[in-house]
C-alpha positions as CSV (number, residue, x, y, z in Angstrom):
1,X,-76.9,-36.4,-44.4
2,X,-79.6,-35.4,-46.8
3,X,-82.0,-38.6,-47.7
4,X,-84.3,-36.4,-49.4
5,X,-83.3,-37.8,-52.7
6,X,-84.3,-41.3,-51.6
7,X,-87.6,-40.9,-51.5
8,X,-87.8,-40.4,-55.5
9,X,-86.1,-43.5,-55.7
10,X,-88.0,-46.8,-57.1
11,X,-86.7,-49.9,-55.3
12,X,-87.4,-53.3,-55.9
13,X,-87.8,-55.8,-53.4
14,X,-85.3,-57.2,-55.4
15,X,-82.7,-54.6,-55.1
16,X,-83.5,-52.6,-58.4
17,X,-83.0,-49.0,-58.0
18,X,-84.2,-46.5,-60.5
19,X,-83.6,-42.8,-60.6
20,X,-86.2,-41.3,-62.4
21,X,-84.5,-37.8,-62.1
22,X,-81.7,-39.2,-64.1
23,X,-82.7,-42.2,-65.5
24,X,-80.0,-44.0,-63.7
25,X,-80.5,-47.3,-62.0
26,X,-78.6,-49.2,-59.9
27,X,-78.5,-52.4,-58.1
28,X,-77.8,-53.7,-54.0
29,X,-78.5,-56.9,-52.4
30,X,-81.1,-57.5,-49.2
31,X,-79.3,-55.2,-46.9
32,X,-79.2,-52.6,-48.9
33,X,-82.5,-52.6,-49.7
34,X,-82.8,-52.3,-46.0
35,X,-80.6,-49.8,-45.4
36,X,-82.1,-47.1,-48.6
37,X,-85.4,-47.8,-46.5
38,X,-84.4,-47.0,-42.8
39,X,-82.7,-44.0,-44.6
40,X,-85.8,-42.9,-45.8
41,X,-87.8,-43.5,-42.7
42,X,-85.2,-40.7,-41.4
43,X,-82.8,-42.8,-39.2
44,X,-79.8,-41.7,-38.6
45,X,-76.4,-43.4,-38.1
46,X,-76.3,-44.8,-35.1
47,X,-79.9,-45.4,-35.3
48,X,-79.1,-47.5,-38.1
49,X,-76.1,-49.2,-36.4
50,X,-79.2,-50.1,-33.8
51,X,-81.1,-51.8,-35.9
52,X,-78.8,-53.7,-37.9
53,X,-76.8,-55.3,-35.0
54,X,-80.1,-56.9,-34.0
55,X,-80.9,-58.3,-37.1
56,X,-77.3,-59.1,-38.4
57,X,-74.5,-61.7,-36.6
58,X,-71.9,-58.8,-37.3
59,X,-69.3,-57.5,-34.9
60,X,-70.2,-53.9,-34.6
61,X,-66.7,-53.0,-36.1
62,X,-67.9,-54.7,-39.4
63,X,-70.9,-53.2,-39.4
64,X,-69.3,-49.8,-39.0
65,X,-67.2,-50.3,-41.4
66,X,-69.3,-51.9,-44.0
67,X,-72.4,-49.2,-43.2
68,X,-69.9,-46.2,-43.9
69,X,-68.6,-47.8,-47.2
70,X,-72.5,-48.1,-48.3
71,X,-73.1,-44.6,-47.2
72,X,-70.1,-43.3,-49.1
73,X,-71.1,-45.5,-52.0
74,X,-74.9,-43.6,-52.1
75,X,-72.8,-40.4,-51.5
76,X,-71.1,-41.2,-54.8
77,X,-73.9,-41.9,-56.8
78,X,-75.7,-38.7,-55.5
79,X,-78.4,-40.4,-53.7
80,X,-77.6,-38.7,-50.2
């Protein structure tokens, strides 16, 4: 996955996202915000699965499940 295009993101603590290459902008909750971050600290998948069991009450199917709709969601919006 290429997170290159997540590091000229703005973000909000807030969960306001700003594209400055397109002028786009976008908005997630908490975990999102968390997510876009981890991404651009270079985690990777599983790493991020790690990391959000811990922190999360989530059954690791959910998690899967709901981390690849985010993923596919950043895909769509060409973030990654």
């Amino acid at each position: 996955m290429n997170t290159e295009k997540l590091t000229t993101l703005a973000i909000s603590d807030s969960g306001f996202i700003f594209d400055p290459s397109t002028g786009d902008t976008f908005n997630t909750n908490e975990i999102g915000v968390k997510i876009i971050q981890l991404l651009k600290q270079g985690k990777d998948f599983n790493e991020l699965m790690d990391l959000m069991i811990e922190q999360y009450e989530v059954t690791e199917e959910e998690l899967e499940a709901d981390l690849l709709d985010f993923i596919q969601l950043l895909k769509n919006y060409h973030m990654v």
